[in-house]
Phi, psi and omega in degrees: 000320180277355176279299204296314210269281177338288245261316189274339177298313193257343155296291151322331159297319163306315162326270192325006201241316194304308196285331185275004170274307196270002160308281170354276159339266186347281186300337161280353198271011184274305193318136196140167187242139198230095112007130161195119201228125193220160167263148139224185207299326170235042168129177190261160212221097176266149200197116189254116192246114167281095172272165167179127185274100172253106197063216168286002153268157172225146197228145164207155169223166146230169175228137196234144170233121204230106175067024211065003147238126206295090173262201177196126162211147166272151212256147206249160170034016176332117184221146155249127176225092187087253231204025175249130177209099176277142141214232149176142182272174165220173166189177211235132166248134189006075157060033147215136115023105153264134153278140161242128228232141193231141137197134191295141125255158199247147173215101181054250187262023176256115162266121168241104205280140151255111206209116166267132162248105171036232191240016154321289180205163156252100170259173176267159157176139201242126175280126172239105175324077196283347187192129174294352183273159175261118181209101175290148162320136163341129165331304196293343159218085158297132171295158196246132150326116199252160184324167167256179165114159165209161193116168209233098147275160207284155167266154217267147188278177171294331177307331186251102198210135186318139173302335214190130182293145183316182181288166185263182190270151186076014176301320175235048166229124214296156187271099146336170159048000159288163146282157171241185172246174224245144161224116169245171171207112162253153174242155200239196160267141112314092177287321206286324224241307198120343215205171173257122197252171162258167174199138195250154193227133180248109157275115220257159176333125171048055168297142170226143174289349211283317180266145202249152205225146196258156163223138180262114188245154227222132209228100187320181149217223220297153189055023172247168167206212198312335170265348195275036141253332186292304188273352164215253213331009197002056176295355204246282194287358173291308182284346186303324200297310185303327183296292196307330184252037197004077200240312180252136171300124193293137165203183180239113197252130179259120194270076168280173177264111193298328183268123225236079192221100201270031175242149205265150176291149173308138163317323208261052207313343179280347184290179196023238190245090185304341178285318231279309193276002154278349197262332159334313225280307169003280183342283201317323188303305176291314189275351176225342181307267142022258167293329134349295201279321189283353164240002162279328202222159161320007187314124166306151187230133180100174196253037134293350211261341223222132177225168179212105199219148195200185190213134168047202201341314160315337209252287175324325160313269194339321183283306144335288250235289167334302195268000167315304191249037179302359171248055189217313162273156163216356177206114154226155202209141182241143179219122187053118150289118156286198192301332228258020161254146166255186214278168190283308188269031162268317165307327187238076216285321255181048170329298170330292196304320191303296161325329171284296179308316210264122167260358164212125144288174171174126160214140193209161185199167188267168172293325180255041197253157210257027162239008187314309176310349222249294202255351144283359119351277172299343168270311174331304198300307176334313187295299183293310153260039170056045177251127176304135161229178131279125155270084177270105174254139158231179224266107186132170186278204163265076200218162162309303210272311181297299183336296202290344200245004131302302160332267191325286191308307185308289216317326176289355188263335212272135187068010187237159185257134245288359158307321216287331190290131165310139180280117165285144197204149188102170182317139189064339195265095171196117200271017130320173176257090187295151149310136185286131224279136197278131159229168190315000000 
């Protein structure tokens, strides 16, 4: 009996050694440098992933190259389990932190990747081993600190050239000896939401109850709310200057909070589904928003009366949500559009009507911003069904500086009738039903 449980002993043991060699095997066989050139949602992306095992760690980096500009991260929390191998990376989008969440199946010199950008996409991608060795890119294109914003911009057509010249210098720096306008936060009832939210308002120098006023209602974007155009837009002081240099049509712009959520926001604004409580807001905007201002304030009523305008998430609304509701806007406009627009000719079901309603489009983007494919996209489609826009590209990223001088340019365009309007100029910038735009 003690000869058979030795016999059976050592046979398991043996087992358990085989399988824990080939445990082994696997998990080193990652080591090596993997290659990968994939599409997404906002341009095409090449990606170089360094692994590498030591003992039970494993360490990594990638380095990615998106349009010629260059990053370099370490791959975070690297686990191999069989033919299994997670990690993720981050990266920083309009001043917050994303992750990209990895997980592998390994099949020889083959990774076949599922890789979430936050709750943004779900893409595909298969990594292929160019080398067992760890061989980072070349000295000569070492990666660069990268523009913000993520996605690869397009390369720019002849078309795509500002509508209009920037703002002059000092356009959003306060003034002595103007007049101003009123900035306030006020609270509504949410029926949508449940709860009571704020929104902030702007009234412009020698508001009167005597007079009815257009209203701009003017939209942040993801991890932001209700104040981030007043504390980083200096939207107040931009518009007192424009008042002061008689630029503008007096009106009143209301700054709501776009994420339409009675859970307090995440640090982290990309956890859970961030689209779902901006595409909410829709409801909210329209059934509480609204009717808020139009029985509080001096509001013009209809939608001649009414713009809608917003930058990067803020931006996708409006345009969502604008063209959506033509018979509520009559003038919108998206700067840097996100991931959260949808495409124009989904949006614009009834081109004639669209054309008929709409007394301003405005779509504008930055040259280096890595969300350019979204809103140049979206203006190609414009083109093609012959609905008069603005095509503005300007000189900058997914920043702040493009944002304020997209603010500075619509408004002077906003309420007035196109004799009355700064004139657009360069190839394509015309809120005419233009010819359809050619793409590459």
């Amino acid at each position: 009996m003690a000869t058979t449980m030795s016999i059976k002993t050592r046979c398991t043991v043996a087992v358990a050694l085989a399988l824990a060699a080939v445990g082994a095997v696997r998990a080193a066989d990652v080591t090596g440098t993997w290659k990968a050139e994939f599409d997404t949602q906002v341009g095409p992306q090449s990606y170089t992933y360094t692994l590498e095992q030591d003992g039970d760690r494993v360490t990594g980096k990638a380095y990615s190259d998106i349009a010629g500009q260059r990053r370099r991260v370490e791959l975070e929390n690297v686990k191999l389990d069989a033919d299994t191998i997670t990690f993720f990376e981050t990266f920083e989008f309009q001043g917050n932190e994303v992750r990209i969440d990895y997980e592998g199946k390994i099949s020889g010199d083959q990774i076949s990747f599922t890789r979430k950008v936050g709750n943004f996409a779900t893409e595909k991608l298969v990594a292929r081993r160019v080398s067992r060795r760890i061989t980072p890119p070349a000295p000569d294109s070492a990666p660069r600190r990268p523009r913000r914003g993520f996605g690869a911009p397009v390369e720019l057509g002849p078309d795509d050239k500002p509508a209009f010249p920037p703002a002059p210098t000092g356009f959003d720096a306060r003034r002595d000896g103007i007049k101003r306008g009123k900035v306030e936060t006020v609270e509504y009832d949410s029926t949508t939401v449940g709860i009571k939210r704020r929104m902030v308002v702007y009234t412009p120098p020698g508001y009167s109850k005597d007079k009815k006023y257009p209203v701009l209602y003017l939209l942040h974007g993801i991890g932001d709310n209700e104040n981030g155009w007043i504390r980083k837009g200096s939207a107040d002081v931009i518009l007192d200057n424009l008042y002061a240099d008689k630029k503008l049509v007096p009106m009143i712009v209301v700054m709501p909070n776009g994420r339409a959520s009675a859970e307090p926001p995440p640090a982290n604004p990309f956890q859970g589904n961030p689209f779902e409580a901006y595409a909410a807001f829709e409801k909210d905007l329209l059934k509480d928003v609204i009717p808020y201002i139009e029985s509080h304030y001096s509001a013009a009523a209809g939608p001649k009366g009414r713009a809608l305008a917003g930058l990067s998430m803020g931006g996708g609304q409006s345009l969502n949500f604008g063209l959506s509701n033509l018979d509520t806007f009559a003038w919108v406009g998206g700067f840097s559009s996100a991931p959260n627009t949808r495409g124009a000719r989904s949006l614009v079901g009834d081109p004639a009507a669209a054309r008929a309603k709409l007394r301003l489009l405005w779509v504008s983007c930055g040259d280096r911003d890595g969300l350019m494919n979204i809103s140049k996209s979206f203006h190609q489609d414009l083109g093609e069904l012959k609905v008069p826009h603005i095509w503005h590209v300007d000189s900058g990223g997914h920043s702040w500086p493009v944002w304020k001088n997209d603010l500075h340019l619509i408004c002077r365009l906003l309420f007035r009738d196109k004799k009355d309007r700064p004139t657009a100029s360069g190839p394509g910038q015309s809120d005419r039903a233009a010819e359809p735009v050619p793409r590459p």
